[in-house]
N, C-alpha and C positions, 0 to 999 in steps of 0.2 A: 260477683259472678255474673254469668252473662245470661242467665236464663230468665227473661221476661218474656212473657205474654206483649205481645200490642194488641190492642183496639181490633176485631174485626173489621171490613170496611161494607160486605154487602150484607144490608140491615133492612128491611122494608119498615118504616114506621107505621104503628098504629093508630097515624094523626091525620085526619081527612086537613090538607093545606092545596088553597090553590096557588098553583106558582105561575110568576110573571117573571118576564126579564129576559135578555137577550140571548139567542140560541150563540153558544161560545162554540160554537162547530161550524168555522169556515166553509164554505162552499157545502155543508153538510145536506142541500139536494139533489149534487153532483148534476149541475146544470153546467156548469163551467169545464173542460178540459183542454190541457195543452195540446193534445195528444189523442187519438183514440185507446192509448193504452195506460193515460195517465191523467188521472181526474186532478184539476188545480187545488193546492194546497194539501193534497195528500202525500204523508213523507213516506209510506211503505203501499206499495202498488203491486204484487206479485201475481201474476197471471190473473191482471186483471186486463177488460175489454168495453169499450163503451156501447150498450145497448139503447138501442130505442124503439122497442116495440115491447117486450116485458118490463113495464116501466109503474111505477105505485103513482105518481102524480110526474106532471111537467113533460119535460120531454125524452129526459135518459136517466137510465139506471146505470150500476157496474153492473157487470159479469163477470165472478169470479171461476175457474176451471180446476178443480181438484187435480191432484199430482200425488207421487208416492211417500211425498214430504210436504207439511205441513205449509200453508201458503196464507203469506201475512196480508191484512190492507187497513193500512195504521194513520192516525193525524197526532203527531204529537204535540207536544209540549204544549197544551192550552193550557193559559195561564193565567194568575190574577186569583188563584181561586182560595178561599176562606176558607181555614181549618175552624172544625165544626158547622159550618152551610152545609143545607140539603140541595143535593143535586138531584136532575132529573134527567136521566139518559134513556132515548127510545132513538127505536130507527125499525126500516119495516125489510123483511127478508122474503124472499120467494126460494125453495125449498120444496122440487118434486120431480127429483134425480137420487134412486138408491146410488149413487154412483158420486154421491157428496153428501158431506155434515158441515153445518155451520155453526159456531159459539161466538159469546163473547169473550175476547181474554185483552181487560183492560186493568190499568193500576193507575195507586197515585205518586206521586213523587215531591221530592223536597226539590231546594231551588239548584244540588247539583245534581241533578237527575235520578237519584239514586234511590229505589222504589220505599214506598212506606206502608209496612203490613202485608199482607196477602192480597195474590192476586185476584182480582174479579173474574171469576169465569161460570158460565152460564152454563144452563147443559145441552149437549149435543139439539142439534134442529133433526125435527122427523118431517119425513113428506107429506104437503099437505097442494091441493091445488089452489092454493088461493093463498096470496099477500099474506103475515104476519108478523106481529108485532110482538119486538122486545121493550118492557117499558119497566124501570125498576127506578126506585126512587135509595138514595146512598147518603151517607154524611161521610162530607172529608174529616179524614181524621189529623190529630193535632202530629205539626211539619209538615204535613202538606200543603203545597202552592202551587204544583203544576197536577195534570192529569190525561195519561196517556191513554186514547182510546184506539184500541183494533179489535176487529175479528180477523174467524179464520176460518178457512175452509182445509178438510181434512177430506180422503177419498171413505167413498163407503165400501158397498162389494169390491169394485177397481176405481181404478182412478181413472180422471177423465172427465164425471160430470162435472156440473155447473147448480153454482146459488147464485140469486141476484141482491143488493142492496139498495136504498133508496131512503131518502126523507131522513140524514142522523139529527139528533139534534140532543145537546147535554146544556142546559138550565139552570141559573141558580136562584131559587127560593128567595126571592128580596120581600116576604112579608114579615110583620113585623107583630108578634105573638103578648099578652101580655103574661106575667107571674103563674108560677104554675099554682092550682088553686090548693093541691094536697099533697103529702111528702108519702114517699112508700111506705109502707108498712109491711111487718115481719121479717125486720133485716134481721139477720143473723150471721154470725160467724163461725165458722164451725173447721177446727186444725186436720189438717191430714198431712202428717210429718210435719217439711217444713214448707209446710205452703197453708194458708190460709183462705176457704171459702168466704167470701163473702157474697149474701143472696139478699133477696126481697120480691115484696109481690108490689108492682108497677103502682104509682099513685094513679087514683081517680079523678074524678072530677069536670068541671064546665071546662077547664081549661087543662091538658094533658103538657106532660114534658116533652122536648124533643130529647134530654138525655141526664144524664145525672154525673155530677162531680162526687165522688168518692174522697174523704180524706181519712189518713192512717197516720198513728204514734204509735213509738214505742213507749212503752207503759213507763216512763222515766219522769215525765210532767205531762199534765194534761190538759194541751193549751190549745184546741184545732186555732186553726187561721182561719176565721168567717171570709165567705168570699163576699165581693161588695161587683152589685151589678155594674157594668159597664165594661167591668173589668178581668177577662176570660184567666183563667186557669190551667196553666199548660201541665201535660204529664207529668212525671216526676217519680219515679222511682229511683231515685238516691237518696239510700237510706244516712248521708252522714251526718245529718242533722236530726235524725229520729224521726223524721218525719217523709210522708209520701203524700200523692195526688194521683187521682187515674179518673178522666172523663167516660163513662158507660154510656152507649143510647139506650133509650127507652126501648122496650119490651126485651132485650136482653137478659136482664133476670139476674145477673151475679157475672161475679169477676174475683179470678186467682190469683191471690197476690203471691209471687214461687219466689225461693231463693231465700227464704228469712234467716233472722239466728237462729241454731238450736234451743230450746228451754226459755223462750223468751216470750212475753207476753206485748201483745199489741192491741189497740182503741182502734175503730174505726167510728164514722158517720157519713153522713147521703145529704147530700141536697141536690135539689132539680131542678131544672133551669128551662129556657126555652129561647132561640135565638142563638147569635154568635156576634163574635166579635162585639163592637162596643154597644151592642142593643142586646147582648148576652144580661138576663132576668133572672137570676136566685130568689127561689123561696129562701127566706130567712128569720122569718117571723116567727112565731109557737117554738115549739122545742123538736130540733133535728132527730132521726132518730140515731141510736148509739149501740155498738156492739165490742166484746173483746174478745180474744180468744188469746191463747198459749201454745205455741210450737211446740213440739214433742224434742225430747232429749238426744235426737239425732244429730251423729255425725257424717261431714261430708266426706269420703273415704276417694272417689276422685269424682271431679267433675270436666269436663269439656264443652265447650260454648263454641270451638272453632273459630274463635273472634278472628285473628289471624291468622293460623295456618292449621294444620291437621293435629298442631299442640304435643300433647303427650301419647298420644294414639299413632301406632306405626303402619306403616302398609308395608304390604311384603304380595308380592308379582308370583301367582306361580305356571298359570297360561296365558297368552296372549300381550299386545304391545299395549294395552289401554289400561292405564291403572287409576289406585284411587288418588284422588286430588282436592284440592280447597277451591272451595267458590265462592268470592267473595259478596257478588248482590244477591242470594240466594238464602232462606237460613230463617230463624225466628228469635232474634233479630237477622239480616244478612252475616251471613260469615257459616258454611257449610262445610260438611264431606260429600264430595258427590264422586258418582262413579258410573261409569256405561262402558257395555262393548260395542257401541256402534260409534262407526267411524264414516260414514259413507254405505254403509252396508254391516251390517252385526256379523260380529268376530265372534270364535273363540273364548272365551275366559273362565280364569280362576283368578281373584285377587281378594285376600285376607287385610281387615282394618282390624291393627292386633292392639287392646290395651294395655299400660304400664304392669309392671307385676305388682299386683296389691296385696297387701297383709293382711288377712281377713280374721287371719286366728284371733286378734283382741276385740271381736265385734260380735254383737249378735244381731239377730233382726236384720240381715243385709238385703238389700233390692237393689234392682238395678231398673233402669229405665233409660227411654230414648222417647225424638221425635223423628218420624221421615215423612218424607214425601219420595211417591213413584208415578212414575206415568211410561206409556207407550208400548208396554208388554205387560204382560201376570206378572204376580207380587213368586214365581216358583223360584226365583234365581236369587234371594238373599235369604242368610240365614246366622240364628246367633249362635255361637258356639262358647263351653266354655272350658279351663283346664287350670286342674293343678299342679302339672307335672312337666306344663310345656317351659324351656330353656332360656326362652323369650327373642333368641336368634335366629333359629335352624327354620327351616322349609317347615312352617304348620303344617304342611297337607302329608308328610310323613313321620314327623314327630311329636311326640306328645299324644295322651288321649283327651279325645276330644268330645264332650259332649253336647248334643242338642238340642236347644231348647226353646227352637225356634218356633215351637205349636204353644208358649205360652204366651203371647204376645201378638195384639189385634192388629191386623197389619193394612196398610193402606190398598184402598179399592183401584185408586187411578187418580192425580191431579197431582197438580204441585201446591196447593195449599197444607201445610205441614201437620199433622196429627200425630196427637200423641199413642205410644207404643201400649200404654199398660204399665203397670208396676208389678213385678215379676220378685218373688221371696228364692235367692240366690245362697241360702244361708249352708243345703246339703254342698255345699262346694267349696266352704272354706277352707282356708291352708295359707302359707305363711308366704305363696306366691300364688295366685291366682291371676290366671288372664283371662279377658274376653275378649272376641273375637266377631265380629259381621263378615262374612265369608260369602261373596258376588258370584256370580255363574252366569255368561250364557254361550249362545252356540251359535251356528249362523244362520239357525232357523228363528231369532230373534233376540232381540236384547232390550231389558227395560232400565231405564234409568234413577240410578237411586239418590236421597238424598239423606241425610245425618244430621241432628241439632240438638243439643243439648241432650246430652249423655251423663247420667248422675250414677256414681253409685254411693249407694245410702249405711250407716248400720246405727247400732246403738252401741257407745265405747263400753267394753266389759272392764268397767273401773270397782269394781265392787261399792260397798256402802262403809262409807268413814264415820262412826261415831261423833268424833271429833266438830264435823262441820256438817251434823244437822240437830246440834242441840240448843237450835236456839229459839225455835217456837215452841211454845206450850199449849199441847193438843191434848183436850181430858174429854171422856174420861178415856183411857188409852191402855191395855187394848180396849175396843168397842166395837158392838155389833150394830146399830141403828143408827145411831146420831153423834156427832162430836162436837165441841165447840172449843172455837178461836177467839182468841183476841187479837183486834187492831190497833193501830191508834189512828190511822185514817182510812176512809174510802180505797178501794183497792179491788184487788183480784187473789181468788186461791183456785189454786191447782193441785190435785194429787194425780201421783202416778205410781206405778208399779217399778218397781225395782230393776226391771230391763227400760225403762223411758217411758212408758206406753202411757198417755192422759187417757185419764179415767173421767175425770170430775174436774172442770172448769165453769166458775162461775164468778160472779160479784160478791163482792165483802163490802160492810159499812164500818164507821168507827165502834170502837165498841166489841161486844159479844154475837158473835155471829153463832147458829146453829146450822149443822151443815148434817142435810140427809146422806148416808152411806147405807141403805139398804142394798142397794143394786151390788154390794162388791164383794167378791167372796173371799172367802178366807184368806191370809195372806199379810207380807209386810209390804208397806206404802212409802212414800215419801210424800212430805204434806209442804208445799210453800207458799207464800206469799208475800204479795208485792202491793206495796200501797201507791196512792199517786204522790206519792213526793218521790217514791222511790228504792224507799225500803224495803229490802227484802229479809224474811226470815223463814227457818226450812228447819225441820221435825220430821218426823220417823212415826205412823202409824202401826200397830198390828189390828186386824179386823179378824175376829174370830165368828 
């Protein structure tokens, strides 16, 4: 499935580094143009003007002039650039016209242009009478080799004013760091459904990380791959080897790994590094730290990732000529639904993104979740709707009842960096057809644009409990109220859970007789399994009285 996390891109490090090395922003003092409307080397120029008396050094600045529509001033494709290098992007702005806002809105890209992560965007510029400086320091993330940089100027009260630019300049970090001196501490893993936290508190020390490799098994054999300096580690979330990789930077704190099996246990471990590329330095020495955790007994009931088109998810027109659609560079990973009433000017609209009729009856514990992103009007014109009754055909906006549920779900402020909706318990709506529905609105007093990614709906299978196929561990004293004990024959992991899926109790087993605290769980029957590192697994039936 398609639901991964990438890498953040804007990260300020908490590592005091002086950086050297060539400013990769052509003409980035805007000393040079062909043109008084078009400064050399810059591939997006929009209402831009060549100034020279509001100028930060040398002898010209741009002039950019705000309009009723968003106006670019971009250098693309700089290239050459190291996934995992710290870059350093500044440039100085002037800003002291309510009548324009300035930001940055830059990203990185692979080698066919095609963006990597979320965009870079800064926040609005306020009026200030004097020069300012945007200076943020970034690490490219892994598949990135090029890196598009613009800003933009937006009108304020009306359109019409003016920002200046002057002095860009993006850097890349050529010093060279040794071993980091200490490994994080307090990693932890910790399951919610099926995704896994993994966290930690940042190493210390003379010598700080610039970021951290993460590696993940499925609890099948437990062999990580030491990484060997020189030699970088690229992402890897393909799970068909049982195994993952995911590069973290430093003060980050934790990373979700989403999408796992259900009921399945999984190893992690952290080392920290410092550098890139082939002067890329692993700690590897002492003992890594290590964590596991177990996926909860959820099943996927549908998912959508919009890889390629709008999938299993329908649209259905019921005002207006602008409907919903697939956007292919857009998304988390790219591959969206996006939808707007503005064409030129905001229209009109009603347009329903209707899903599959799902069987809810054999499920319990159902959720449903999404990601979006919105920008350029209020979050008032989308909303989720849901029904058991609807035909899956007919006109939504007069058939079927429809409910809304759209006040349970945190919904995006403004940008297009993608955020998650919330996990919403969808369980009073089951039925043996159930639809959901995102339902667009606006008017031609404005329209905002939405966007859609990964849409799960979640439940736990109502398979009942088989005698049969869980008498194979031996859990005494049984029932019990405080303590139980197991046997292994190796090192491993046990889990219980409650009879709807729900982990209770995930921890480490040794060979031998384990003693396992159950205070904390109330009355009730369990399901007790475990899994050793060779692999085996065996599964029993608690009662806790």
């Amino acid at each position: 499935m398609k639901k991964i996390y990438l890498l953040s891109l804007a990260f300020t490090l908490f590592v005091s580094m002086s950086l050297i090395g060539q400013n990769l922003v052509v003409n980035g003092d805007l000393e040079s143009w062909d043109n008084p409307t078009t400064p050399s080397n810059w591939d997006h120029a929009e209402s831009i003007s060549q100034e020279s008396t509001i100028v930060h050094s040398g002898t010209y600045s741009a002039m950019q002039q705000s309009a009723d529509g968003t106006q670019d001033f971009g250098h693309e494709y700089i290239t050459g650039i190291i996934a995992g290098g710290t870059y350093q992007l500044s440039y100085y702005y002037f800003d002291n016209d309510v009548n324009a806002r300035t930001r940055v809105w830059s990203k990185w890209m692979d080698d066919s242009g095609a963006p990597i992560g979320s965009t870079i965007e800064s926040d609005y510029s306020a009026d200030s009478p004097d020069w300012q400086l945007y200076d943020e320091e970034f690490i490219a993330p892994v598949g990135a080799t090029q890196f598009y940089l613009e800003v933009r100027v937006y009108k304020g009260d009306n359109p019409g004013g003016f920002v200046y630019y002057d002095d860009f300049s993006f850097v890349n970090d050529q010093t060279t760091y040794p071993e980091p001196t200490n490994y994080p501490t307090v990693f932890t893993a910790t399951t919610d459904g099926l995704s896994i936290n993994v966290t930690w508190d940042d190493a210390t020390g003379d010598q700080l990380p610039s970021a951290y490799l993460i590696l993940a098994e499925k609890l099948v054999t437990k062999s990580f791959d030491i990484p060997v300096d020189g030699v970088p580690v690229a992402n890897d979330l393909d799970w068909t080897d049982s195994k993952a990789a995911v590069n973290v930077l430093y003060g980050d704190g934790g990373y979700i790994f989403t999408g796992l099996e259900s009921n399945t246990s999984y190893a992690f471990t952290i080392f920290p590094y410092t550098n890139s590329g082939t002067d890329i330095d692993y700690k590897t020495d002492g003992s890594a730290p290590e964590s596991t955790s177990t996926t909860a007994n959820i099943s996927v009931i549908n998912s959508e990732g919009f890889d390629t088109g709008l999938g299993s998810w329908t649209p259905y027109n019921v005002i207006g000529d602008q409907v919903w659609e697939w956007a292919d560079t857009y998304g988390n990973p790219p591959g969206c639904a996006k939808m707007t009433g503005y064409d030129g000017a905001p229209f009109d609209n009603e347009d329903w993104l209707i899903s599959p009729a799902l069987n809810l009856d054999e499920y319990t514990d159902i959720t449903f979740t999404f990601e979006q992103a919105r920008n350029y009007a209020t979050n008032d014109g989308l909303f989720v709707k849901i029904s058991t009754d609807y035909d899956g055909t007919s006109d939504p906006s007069t058939s079927g009842t429809w409910a809304d549920i759209s006040d349970l779900f945190i919904w995006h402020e403004g940008g297009w960096d993608f955020i998650d909706a919330g996990t919403v318990d969808i369980s009073a709506y089951s039925s043996a057809s159930t639809h959901i529905a995102f339902v667009f609105t606006s008017t031609t007093d404005g329209s905002a644009t939405w966007e859609l990614d990964n849409i799960e709906t979640l439940g736990v299978l109502n398979t009942g409990i088989n005698d049969n196929n869980i008498s194979k561990l031996n859990v005494y004293p049984n029932p019990a109220t405080s303590t139980i004990n197991v046997t292994s024959n190796d090192d491993g992991v046990i889990k219980i859970m409650t009879i709807t899926g729900k982990l209770v109790i995930d921890s480490k087993i040794s060979t031998g007789s384990n003693y396992i605290n159950i205070e904390a769980l109330t009355s009730g029957l369990y399901i007790v399994e475990t899994i050793d590192y060779n692999g085996q697994r065996s599964i029993g039936k608690l009662t806790v009285k």
